[in-house]
C-alpha positions as CSV (number, residue, x, y, z in Angstrom):
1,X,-2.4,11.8,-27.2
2,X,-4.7,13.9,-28.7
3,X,-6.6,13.2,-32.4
4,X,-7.5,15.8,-35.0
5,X,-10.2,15.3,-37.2
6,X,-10.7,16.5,-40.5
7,X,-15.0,16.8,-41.0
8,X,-15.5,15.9,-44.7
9,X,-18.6,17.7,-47.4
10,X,-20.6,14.5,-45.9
11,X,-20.3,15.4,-42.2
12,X,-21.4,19.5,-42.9
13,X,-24.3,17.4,-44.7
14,X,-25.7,15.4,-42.6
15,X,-24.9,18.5,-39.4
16,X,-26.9,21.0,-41.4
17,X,-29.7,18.2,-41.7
18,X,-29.0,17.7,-38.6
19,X,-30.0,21.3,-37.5
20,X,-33.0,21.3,-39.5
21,X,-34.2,18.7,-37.9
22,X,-33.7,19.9,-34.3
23,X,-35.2,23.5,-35.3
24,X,-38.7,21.4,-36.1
25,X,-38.4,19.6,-32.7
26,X,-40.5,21.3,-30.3
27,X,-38.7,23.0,-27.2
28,X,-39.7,20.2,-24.9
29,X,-38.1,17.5,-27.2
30,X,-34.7,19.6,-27.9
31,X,-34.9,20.1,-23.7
32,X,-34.7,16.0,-23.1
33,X,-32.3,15.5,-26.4
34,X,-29.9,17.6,-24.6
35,X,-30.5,16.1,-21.3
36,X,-29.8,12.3,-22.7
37,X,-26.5,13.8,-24.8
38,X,-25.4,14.8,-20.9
39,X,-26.6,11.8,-19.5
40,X,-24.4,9.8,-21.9
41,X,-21.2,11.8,-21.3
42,X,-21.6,10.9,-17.7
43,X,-22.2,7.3,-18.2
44,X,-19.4,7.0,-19.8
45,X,-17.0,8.9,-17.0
46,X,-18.5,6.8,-14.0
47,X,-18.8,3.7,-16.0
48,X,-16.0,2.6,-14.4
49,X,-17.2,3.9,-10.9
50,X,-20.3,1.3,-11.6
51,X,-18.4,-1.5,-12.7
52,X,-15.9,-1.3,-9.7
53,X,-18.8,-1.4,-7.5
54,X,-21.0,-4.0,-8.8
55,X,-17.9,-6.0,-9.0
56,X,-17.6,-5.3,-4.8
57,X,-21.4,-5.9,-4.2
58,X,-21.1,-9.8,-6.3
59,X,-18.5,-10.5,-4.0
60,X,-16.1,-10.3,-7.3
61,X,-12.6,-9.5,-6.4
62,X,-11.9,-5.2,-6.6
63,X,-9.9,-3.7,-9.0
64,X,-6.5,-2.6,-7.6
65,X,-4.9,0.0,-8.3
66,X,-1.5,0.6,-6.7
67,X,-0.4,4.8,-6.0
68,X,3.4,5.3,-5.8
69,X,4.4,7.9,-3.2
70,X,7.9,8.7,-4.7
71,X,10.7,9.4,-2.5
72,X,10.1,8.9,1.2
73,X,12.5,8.7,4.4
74,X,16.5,10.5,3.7
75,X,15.5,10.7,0.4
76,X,13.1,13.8,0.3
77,X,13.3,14.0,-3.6
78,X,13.5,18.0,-4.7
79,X,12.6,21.3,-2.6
80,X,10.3,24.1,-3.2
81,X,12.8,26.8,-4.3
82,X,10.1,29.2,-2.3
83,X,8.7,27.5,0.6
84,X,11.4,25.0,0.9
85,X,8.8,21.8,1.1
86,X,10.5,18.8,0.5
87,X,8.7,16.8,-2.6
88,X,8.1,13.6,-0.9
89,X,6.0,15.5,1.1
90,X,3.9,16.4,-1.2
91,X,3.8,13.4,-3.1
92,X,2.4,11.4,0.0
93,X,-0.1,14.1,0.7
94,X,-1.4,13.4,-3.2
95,X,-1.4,9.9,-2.8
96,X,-3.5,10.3,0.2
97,X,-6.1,12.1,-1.5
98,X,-5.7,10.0,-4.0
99,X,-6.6,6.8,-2.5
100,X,-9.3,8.2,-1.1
101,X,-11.0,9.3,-4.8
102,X,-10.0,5.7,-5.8
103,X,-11.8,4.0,-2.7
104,X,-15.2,6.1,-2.9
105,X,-15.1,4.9,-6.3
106,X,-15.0,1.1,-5.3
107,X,-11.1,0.2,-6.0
108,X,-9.0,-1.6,-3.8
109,X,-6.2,0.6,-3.4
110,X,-2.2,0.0,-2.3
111,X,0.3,2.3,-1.1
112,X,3.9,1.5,-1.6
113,X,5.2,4.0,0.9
114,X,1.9,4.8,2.9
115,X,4.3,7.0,5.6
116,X,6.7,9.2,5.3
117,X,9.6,6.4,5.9
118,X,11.3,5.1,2.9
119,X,11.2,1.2,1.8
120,X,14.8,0.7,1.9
121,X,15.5,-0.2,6.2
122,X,18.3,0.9,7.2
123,X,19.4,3.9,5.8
124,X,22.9,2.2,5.0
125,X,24.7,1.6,1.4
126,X,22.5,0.8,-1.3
127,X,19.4,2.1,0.5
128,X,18.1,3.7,-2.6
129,X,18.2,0.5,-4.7
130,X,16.5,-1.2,-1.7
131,X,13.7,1.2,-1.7
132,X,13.3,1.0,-5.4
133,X,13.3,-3.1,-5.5
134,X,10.6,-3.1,-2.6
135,X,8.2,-0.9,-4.8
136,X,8.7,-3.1,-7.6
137,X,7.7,-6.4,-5.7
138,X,4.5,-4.8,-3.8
139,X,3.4,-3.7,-8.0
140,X,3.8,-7.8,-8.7
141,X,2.2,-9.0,-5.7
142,X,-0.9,-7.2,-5.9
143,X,-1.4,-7.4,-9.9
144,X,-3.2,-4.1,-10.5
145,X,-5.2,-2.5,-13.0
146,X,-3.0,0.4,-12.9
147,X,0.3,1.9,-11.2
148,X,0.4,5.7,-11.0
149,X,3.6,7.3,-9.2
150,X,3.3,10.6,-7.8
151,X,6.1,12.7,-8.0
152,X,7.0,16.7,-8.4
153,X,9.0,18.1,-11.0
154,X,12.1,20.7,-10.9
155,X,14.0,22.7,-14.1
156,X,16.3,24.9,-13.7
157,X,14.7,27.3,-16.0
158,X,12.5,28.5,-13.4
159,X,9.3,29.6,-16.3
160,X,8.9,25.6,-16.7
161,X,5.7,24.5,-15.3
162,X,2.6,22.7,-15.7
163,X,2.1,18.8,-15.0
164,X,3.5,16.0,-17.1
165,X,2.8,12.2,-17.6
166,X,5.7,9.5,-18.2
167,X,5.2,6.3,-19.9
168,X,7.2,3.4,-21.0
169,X,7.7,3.3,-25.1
170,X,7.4,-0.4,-25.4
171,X,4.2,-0.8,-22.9
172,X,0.8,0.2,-25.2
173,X,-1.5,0.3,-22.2
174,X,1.1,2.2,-20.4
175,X,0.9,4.9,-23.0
176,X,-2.9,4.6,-23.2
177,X,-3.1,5.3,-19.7
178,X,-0.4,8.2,-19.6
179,X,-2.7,9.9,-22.3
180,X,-6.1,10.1,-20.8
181,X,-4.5,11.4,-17.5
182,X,-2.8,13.9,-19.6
183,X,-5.9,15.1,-21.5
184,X,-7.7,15.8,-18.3
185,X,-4.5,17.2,-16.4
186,X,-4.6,19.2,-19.5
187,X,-8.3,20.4,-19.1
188,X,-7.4,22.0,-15.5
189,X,-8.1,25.7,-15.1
190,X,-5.0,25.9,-14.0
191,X,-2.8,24.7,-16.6
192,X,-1.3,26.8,-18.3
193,X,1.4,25.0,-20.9
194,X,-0.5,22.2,-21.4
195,X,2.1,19.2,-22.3
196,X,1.5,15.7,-24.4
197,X,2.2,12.3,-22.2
198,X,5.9,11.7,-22.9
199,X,8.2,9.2,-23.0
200,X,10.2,8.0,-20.2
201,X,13.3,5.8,-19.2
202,X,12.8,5.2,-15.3
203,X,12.4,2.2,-12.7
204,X,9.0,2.5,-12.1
205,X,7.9,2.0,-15.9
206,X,10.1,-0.6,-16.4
207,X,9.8,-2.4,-13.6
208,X,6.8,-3.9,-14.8
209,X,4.2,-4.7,-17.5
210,X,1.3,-3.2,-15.9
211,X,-0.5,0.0,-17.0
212,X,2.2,2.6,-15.2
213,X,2.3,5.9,-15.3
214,X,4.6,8.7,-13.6
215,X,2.9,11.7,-12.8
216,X,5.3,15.1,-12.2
217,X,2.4,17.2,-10.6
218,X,4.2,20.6,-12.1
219,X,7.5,22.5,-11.0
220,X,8.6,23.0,-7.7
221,X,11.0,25.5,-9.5
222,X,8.4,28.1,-10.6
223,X,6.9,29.8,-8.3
224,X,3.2,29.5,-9.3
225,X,3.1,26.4,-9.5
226,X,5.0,26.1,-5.7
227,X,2.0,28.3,-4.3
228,X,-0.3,25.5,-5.9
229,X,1.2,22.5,-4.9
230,X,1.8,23.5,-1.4
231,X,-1.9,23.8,-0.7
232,X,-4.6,21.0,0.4
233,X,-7.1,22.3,-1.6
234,X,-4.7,22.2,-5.3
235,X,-3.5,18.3,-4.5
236,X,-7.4,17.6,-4.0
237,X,-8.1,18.5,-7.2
238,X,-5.1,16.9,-8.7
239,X,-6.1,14.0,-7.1
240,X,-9.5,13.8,-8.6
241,X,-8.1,14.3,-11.6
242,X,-5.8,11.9,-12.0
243,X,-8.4,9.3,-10.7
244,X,-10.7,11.1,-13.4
245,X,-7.9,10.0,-16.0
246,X,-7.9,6.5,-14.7
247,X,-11.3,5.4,-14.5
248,X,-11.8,7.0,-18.3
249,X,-8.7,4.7,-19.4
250,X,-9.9,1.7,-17.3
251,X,-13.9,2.6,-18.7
252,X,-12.7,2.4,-22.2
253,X,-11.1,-1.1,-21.8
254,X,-13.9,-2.6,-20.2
255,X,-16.3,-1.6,-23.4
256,X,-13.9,-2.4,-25.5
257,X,-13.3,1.1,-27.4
C-alpha cells in the first residue's frame, strides 16, 4: 500500500540546512556520506538474508517459507491465448526459480506441488477439492514465515495486464506482505499498469492464518505480457522479485518497524 507524505515549512527547513551543510563538506566527506546512505539501503534489503543465515550457522531452526505452484496434473489452470502454454506450467517453472532465490538466501523452502502432477490422486470425483485440502495441510505442517501461490492471470479484455497481489481482508500480516511484493512488482521495468495489493476471497488465503499471498504474475490474455511469461529469463526475474518483496516484509518484522 503505498504512503504519501505531505513535507511541512519545518522539513524544507531543516533540507535547505541540510544542503548548506553538505555544500561546506569537502568532496571526500560528501563521497563516504553518500556511500553509508547506500550502504544503509542495502542493509536493510539483505537484513533478512543475514538473519536467515546466522539462524542456519547457530544451528537455529530455518525460516520456512512454503511456494504454491497453482494448478498442476488435469487441471492446467488457463492457456496462453498466443502460444497456447498451459498456466500450471508456468507457475511451477516460477516456483522453481523461486525456491532457489529463497534457498541462496538461507530459507528452508517447501513445495506443495513440486511436479507437474496434481495433489488430488486419482483424477476421480472431487479431485479438485482433494488437491486443494492437501495444500492446505502441507501450509499447517510446516508453520511458515510466509505462503506465496504462484499463479497467472486471464481477462477477457485482452489490454489487461501487469501482475497483481491477493490477500485475505481479515489477515494484517497477510496484507502487509501482499503490499511489499506489490511495491517491488511495481518497480519492474516492465510494468506497465502498476496495480495496488488487492483483496481476495480464495482457498489459499483462507485456508490459513499465516502471512499468504496470491501472486497473478500478469495476463496470459494480452499478448505482451504472454511473450514475457513464456520466457526463462522474465520468470527469473519475477522470481527474484517476489523473494525481494518477501525478505523486505519479513526484514521489517524482525526490527520491529
Amino acid at each position: 500500500m503505498r504512503r504519501f507524505f505531505r513535507a511541512s515549512g519545518g522539513k524544507f527547513v531543516r533540507i535547505a540546512a541540510y544542503n548548506i551543510c553538505m555544500k561546506k563538506l569537502s568532496a571526500k566527506h560528501r563521497i563516504l556520506l553518500a556511500c553509508g546512505a547506500v550502504a544503509a539501503a542495502l542493509a536493510f534489503t539483505v537484513g533478512m538474508c543475514v538473519y536467515a543465515l546466522a539462524r542456519t550457522a547457530s544451528g537455529i531452526s530455518r525460516m520456512t517459507i512454503v511456494i504454491d505452484a497453482g494448478h498442476g496434473g488435469i487441471d492446467g489452470g488457463v492457456v496462453g491465448r498466443k502460444t497456447g502454454t498451459k498456466e500450471s506450467d508456468i507457475n511451477l517453472s516460477v516456483s522453481r526459480l523461486l525456491q532457489a532465490e529463497f534457498e541462496e538466501a538461507g530459507f528452508l523452502v517447501v513445495q506443495t506441488r513440486p511436479t507437474e502432477a496434481g495433489l488430488y490422486g486419482a483424477a476421480t470425483a472431487g479431485y479438485k477439492k482433494r488437491d486443494m485440502q492437501r495444500r492446505a495441510e502441507i501450509i499447517h505442517e510446516n508453520a511458515p514465515a510466509a505462503v506465496i501461490s504462484v499463479h497467472q492471470n486471464f481477462f477477457p479484455v485482452s489490454s489487461r495486464r501487469g501482475a497483481q497481489v491477493f490477500f485475505r481482508e481479515t489477515n494484517e500480516l497477510s496484507h502487509t506482505l501482499a503490499c511489499s511484493i506489490q511495491t517491488a512488482l511495481n518497480e519492474m521495468p516492465e510494468c506497465v499498469e502498476r496495480s495496488e495489493a488487492l483483496k481476495g476471497d480464495y482457498y489459499m488465503l483462507n485456508c490459513n492464518d499465516y502471512p499468504s499471498v496470491i501472486v497473478e504474475c500478469g495476463f496470459l490474455s494480452n499478448a505482451a505480457d504472454e511473450a514475457l511469461l513464456v520466457t526463462r529469463e522474465y520468470q527469473k526475474r519475477l522470481a527474484e522479485v517476489i523473494c525481494r518483496g518477501t525478505i523486505a516484509f519479513l526484514a521489517a518484522g524482525a526490527t520491529g518497524d
